[in-house]
C-alpha positions in Angstrom: -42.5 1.1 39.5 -40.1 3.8 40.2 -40.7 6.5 37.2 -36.5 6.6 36.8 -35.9 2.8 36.0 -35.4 2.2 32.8 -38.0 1.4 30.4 -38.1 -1.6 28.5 -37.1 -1.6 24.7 -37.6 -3.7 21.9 -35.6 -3.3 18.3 -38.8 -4.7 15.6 -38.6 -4.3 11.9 -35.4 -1.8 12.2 -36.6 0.7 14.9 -37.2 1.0 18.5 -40.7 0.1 20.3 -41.3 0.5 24.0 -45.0 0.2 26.1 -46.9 3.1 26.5 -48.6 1.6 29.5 -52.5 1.6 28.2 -51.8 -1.1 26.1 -50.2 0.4 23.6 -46.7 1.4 21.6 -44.1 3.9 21.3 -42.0 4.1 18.2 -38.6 5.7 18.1 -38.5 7.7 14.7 -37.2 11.4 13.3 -35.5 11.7 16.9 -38.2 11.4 18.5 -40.7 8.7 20.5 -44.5 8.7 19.1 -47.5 6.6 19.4 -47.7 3.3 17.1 -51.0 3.4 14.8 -49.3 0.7 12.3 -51.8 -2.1 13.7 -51.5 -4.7 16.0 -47.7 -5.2 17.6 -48.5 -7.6 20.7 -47.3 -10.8 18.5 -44.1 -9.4 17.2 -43.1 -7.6 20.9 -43.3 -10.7 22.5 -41.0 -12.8 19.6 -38.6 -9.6 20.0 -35.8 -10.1 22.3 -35.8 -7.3 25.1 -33.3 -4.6 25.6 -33.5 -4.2 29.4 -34.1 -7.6 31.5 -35.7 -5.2 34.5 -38.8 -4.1 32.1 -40.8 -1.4 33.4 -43.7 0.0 32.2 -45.6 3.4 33.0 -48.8 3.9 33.7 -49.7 6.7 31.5 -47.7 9.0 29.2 -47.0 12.5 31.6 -44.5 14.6 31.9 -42.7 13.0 34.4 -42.3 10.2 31.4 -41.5 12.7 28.5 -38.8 13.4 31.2 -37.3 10.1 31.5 -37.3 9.9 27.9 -35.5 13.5 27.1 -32.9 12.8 29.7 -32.0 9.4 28.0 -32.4 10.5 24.5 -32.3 14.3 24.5 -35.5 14.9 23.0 -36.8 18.8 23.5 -40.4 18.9 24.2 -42.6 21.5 24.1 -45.3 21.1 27.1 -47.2 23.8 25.6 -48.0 22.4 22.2 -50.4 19.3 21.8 -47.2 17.3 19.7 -43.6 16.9 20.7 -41.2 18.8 18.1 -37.6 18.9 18.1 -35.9 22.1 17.8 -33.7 22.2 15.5 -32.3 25.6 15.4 -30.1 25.2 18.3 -27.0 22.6 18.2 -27.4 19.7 19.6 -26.7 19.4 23.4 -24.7 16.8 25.1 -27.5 15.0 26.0 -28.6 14.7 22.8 -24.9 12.8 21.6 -25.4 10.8 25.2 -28.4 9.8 23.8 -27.3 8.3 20.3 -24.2 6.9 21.8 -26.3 4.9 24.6 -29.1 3.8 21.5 -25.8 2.5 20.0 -24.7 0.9 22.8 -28.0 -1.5 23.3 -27.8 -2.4 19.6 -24.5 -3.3 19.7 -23.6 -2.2 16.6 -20.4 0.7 15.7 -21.7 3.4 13.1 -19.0 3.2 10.2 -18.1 6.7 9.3 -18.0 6.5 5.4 -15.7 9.6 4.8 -13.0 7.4 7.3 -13.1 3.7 5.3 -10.1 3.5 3.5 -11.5 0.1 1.9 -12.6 -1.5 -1.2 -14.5 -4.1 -2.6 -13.4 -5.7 -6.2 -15.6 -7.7 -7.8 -16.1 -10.1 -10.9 -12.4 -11.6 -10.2 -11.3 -14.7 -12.0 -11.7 -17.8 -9.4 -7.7 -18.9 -10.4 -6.5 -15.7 -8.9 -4.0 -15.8 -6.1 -3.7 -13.5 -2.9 -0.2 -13.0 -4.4 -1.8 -11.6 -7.6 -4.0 -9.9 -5.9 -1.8 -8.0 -3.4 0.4 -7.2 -6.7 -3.0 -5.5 -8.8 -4.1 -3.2 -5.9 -0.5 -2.5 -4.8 -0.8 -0.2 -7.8 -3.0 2.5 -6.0 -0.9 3.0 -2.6 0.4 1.1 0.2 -1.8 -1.6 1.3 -2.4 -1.9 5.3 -1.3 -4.3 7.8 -3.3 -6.4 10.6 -1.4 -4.6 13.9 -1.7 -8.1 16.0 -0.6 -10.8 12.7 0.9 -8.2 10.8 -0.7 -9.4 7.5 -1.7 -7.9 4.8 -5.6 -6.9 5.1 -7.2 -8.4 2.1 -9.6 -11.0 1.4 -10.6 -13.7 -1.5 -14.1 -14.7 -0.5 -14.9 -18.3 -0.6 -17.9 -20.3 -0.9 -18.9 -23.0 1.5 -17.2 -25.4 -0.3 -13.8 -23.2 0.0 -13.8 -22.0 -4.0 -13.3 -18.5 -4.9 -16.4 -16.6 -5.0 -14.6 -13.9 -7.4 -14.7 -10.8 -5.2 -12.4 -9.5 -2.7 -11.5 -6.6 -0.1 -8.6 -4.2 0.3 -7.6 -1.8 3.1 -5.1 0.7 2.4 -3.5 3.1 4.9 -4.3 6.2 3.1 -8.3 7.2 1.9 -6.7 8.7 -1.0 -5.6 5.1 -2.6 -9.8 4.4 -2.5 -10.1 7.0 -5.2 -7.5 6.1 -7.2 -8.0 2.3 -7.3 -12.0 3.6 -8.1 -10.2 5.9 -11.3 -7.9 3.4 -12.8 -8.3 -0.8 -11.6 -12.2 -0.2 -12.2 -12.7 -2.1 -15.6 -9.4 -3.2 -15.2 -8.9 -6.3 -17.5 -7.7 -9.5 -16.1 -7.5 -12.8 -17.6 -9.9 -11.2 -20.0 -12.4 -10.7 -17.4 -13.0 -6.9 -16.5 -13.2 -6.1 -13.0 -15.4 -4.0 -10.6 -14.4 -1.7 -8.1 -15.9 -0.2 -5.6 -16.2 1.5 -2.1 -16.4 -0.8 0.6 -19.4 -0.5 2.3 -20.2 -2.4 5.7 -23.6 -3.1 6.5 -25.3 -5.2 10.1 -25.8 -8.9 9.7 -27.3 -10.7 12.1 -27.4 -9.9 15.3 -24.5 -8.5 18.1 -22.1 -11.2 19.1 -20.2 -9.7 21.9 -18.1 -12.8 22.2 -17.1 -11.9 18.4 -15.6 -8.4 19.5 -12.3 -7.8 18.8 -10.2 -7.0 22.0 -8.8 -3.0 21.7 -4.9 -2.5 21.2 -3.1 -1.5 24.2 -1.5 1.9 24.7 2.1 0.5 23.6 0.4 -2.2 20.4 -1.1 1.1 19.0 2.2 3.4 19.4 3.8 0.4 17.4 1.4 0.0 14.8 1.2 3.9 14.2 5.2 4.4 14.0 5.5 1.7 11.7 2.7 3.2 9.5 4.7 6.5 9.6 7.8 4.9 9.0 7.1 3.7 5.4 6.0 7.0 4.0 9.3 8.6 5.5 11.4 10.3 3.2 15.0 8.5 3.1 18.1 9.5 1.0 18.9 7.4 -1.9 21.5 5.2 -1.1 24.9 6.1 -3.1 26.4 3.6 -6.2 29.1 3.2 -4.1 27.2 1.4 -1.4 27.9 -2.0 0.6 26.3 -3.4 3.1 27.3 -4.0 6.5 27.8 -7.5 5.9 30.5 -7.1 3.3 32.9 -6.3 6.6 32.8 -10.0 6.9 34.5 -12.8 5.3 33.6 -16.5 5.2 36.5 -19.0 5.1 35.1 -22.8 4.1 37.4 -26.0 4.4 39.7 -25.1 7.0 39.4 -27.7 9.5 37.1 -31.0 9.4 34.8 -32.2 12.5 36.9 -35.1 13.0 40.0 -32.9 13.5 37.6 -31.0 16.2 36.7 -34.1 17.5 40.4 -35.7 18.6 42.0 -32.0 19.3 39.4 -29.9 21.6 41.8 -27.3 22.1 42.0 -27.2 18.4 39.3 -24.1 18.2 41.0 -22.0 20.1 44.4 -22.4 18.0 42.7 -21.9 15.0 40.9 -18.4 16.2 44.7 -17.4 17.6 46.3 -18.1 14.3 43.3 -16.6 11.9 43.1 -13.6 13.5 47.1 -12.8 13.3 46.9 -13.4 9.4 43.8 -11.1 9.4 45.2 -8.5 11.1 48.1 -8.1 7.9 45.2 -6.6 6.6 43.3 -4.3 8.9 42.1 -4.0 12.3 40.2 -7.5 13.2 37.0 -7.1 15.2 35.9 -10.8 15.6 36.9 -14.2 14.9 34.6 -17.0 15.1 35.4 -20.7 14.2 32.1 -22.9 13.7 33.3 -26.1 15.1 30.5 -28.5 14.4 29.8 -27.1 10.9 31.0 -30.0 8.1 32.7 -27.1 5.6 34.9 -26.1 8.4 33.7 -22.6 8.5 35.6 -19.9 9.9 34.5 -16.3 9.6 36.7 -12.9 10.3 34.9 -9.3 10.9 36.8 -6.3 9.8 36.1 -2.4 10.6 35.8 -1.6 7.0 35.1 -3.2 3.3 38.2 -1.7 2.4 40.2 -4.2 4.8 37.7 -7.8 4.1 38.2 -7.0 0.1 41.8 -7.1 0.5 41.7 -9.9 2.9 39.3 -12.2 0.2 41.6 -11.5 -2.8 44.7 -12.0 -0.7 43.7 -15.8 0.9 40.7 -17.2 -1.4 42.5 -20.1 -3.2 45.8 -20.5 -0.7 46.2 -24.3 0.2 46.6 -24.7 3.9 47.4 -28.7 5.3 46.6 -29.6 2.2 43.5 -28.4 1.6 42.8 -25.4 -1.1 40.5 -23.2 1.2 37.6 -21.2 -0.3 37.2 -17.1 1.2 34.2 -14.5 0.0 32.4 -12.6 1.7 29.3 -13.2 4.0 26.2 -12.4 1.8 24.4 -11.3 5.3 21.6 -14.2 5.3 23.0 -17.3 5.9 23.9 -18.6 9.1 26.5 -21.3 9.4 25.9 -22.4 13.5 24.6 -26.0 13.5 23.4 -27.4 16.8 25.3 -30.2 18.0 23.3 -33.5 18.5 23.4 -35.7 21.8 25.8 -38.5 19.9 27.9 -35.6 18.6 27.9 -34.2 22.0 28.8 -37.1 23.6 31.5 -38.6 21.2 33.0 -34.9 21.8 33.5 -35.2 25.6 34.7 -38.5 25.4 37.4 -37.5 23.7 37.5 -34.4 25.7 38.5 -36.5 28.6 41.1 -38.6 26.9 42.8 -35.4 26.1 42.9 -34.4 29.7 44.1 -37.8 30.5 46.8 -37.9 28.1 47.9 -34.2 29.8 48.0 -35.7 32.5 50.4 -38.5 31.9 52.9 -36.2 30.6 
C-alpha cells in the first residue's frame, strides 16, 4: 500500500501497538516506537479495537517508514546509529506538539492540566448532609463557580445506585487559590462529629471515549457572558451609605380604594380614578406614574414619585384617610411584589357585558 497512508493503531494494556509488517509489533514508549519482545500479542491485537478503519501495514521497517512515523509523531532519528534516540537537547519542534496533540486526538481523551483545576474532592461526609449545607461549608474558602449554560452552582453529592449519599463530594471554585485554602483549614474539619477529608480533585479516564457524551463548546457571545459575570463579583463597589433607599421606596401602594364590582358596572371608572389620584399626588411632588390595578380584589392603586423625599410625605399624609367610606391603607412598595392579576375568560366576559350596557345607556341619553 501507499507508504503515506496511515498505519493502523491499536491502544493495548495503556500504550500504543502498531504492525511491523514481518509479523511483528511496534510499541509506542519514551517518545518513541520500538519493537515488541513482551511475548505473543496476536490474541490481544485482534480483541483491540482499531484506531484507523483503512489499516495498512508495511512491508519492512526502512527509512521511508521511520519517515512516516517522524512526520506524524516527531520522532528524531538518527540513520547513522543502529537505535533510534531522541534528542533531547533541542526544544521540541512543532511537529513534535503536532504529534501529541493528534495521539490525543485518536484516544479521545483531554489531558487535565493539574496546576489549572481549581477543584476539590471532600470526603468522609455525613450521608444527612444537604447541597445547602454543603454550598454553605466550602463557601468559606472563596467564591464557588457557576455552570455557564444552567447557571448552577458546580458541586456534587455522589450517590449510590440506589440514590443514597455515598459521603463524598466535588467543588469548583473560580479562583485556584480557594483549593489551597479549603486543603489548609476544612481538611479535618469536624461535622456532625465526623471529620472530613479534603483533597485536590484529580480526574482520571474511565472507560472508553463517548463522543456522543462531549459537551458542545460555548459560543463566542455564552463565553463573553460567563467571563463578565465572573469578573463582576470580584469588582470592587463602594459601600452603600446609612442613609440609603432603594429605588422602590419612590413608590407608594394604596390598598382598598375601589372594589372589582365597582370596576365591573363603571368601565370608565379606571380612568377617573388615575385623573383624580394623580392630582392629590401631585400636592406632594412631581408624579411620574399612576397605575390603578383594576382586576386586583384590594383595590390597589400605586403612585411613582421622583424622589423618597416626596412618597414619605405622601404615605404619612393619606395612610389612614377614609375615602366613600372606606379607611384606605398607603406604604410603600417593598420592590418584590407584584399586584397585576390576569383576568379570567368569565371575568373577561362579565366585564364587556357590562361594557356594552354602558355604551347603550350613553346612548339613550
Amino acid at each position: 500500500c501507499n507508504i503515506f497512508s496511515e498505519v493502523e493503531r491499536r491502544f493495548i494494556d495503556g500504550k500504543w501497538f502498531c504492525e511491523d509488517g514481518n509479523g511483528g509489533y511496534f510499541v509506542y514508549e519514551q517518545d518513541e516506537w520500538k519493537q515488541f519482545e513482551g511475548g505473543d500479542m496476536n490474541e490481544k491485537w485482534e480483541k483491540a479495537k482499531p484506531i484507523n478503519p483503512n489499516r495498512c501495514v508495511i512491508d519492512g521497517v526502512n527509512e521511508d517508514f521511520l519517515a512516516l512515523y517522524h512526520a506524524n509523531y516527531g520522532i528524531k532519528y538518527d540513520f547513522g546509529s543502529s537505535e533510534g534516540t531522541s534528542t533531547s537537547d533541542d526544544k521540541p519542534s512543532a511537529k513534535e506538539h503536532e504529534g501529541e496533540k493528534a495521539q490525543g486526538y485518536f484516544a479521545g481523551w483531554i489531558n487535565f492540566d493539574e496546576s489549572q483545576i481549581s477543584s476539590v474532592y471532600v470526603s468522609n461526609l455525613p450521608t444527612d448532609i444537604t447541597e445547602e449545607m454543603f454550598v454553605d461549608l466550602m463557601s468559606k474558602c472563596g467564591v464557588i463557580q457557576r455552570d455557564p449554560r444552567t447557571n448552577k452552582l458546580k458541586i456534587k453529592l455522589y450517590k449510590d445506585a440506589e440514590g443514597n449519599l455515598k459521603g463524598d463530594a466535588t467543588c469548583c471554585y473560580i479562583k485556584k487559590g480557594s483549593v489551597d485554602l479549603a486543603l489548609k483549614i476544612l481538611d479535618g474539619w469536624d461535622i456532625n462529629g465526623r471529620e472530613i477529608h479534603v483533597e485536590k480533585a484529580k480526574y482520571e479516564m474511565k472507560g472508553e471515549f463517548d463522543p456522543s457524551k462531549k459537551r458542545k463548546r460555548l459560543t463566542a457571545a455564552q463565553k463573553k457572558k460567563f467571563l463578565e459575570n465572573q469578573q463582576r463579583i470580584f469588582e470592587w463597589k463602594p459601600e452603600k451609605s446609612r442613609n440609603y433607599r432603594p429605588i422602590s421606596d419612590c413608590t407608594i401602594i394604596m390598598k382598598n380604594m375601589f372594589t372589582v364590582e365597582e370596576m365591573m358596572k363603571n368601565a370608565a371608572l379606571v380612568m377617573d380614578l388615575e385623573e383624580e389620584i394623580r392630582k392629590v399626588c401631585e400636592r406632594f411632588g412631581k408624579v411620574k406614574k399612576i397605575r390603578v390595578y383594576d382586576n386586583n380584589p384590594e383595590g390597589v392603586i400605586s403612585a411613582t414619585f421622583e424622589n423618597v423625599e416626596q412618597s414619605d410625605l405622601a404615605v404619612k399624609s393619606l395612610n389612614g384617610r377614609v375615602v366613600d367610606g372606606r379607611c384606605i391603607n398607603v406604604a410603600l412598595w417593598d420592590g418584590k411584589t407584584k399586584y397585576y392579576i390576569v383576568e379570567t375568560e368569565e371575568q373577561k366576559q362579565a366585564r364587556l357585558a357590562e361594557w356594552q350596557k354602558h355604551i347603550g345607556e350613553g346612548s339613550e341619553d
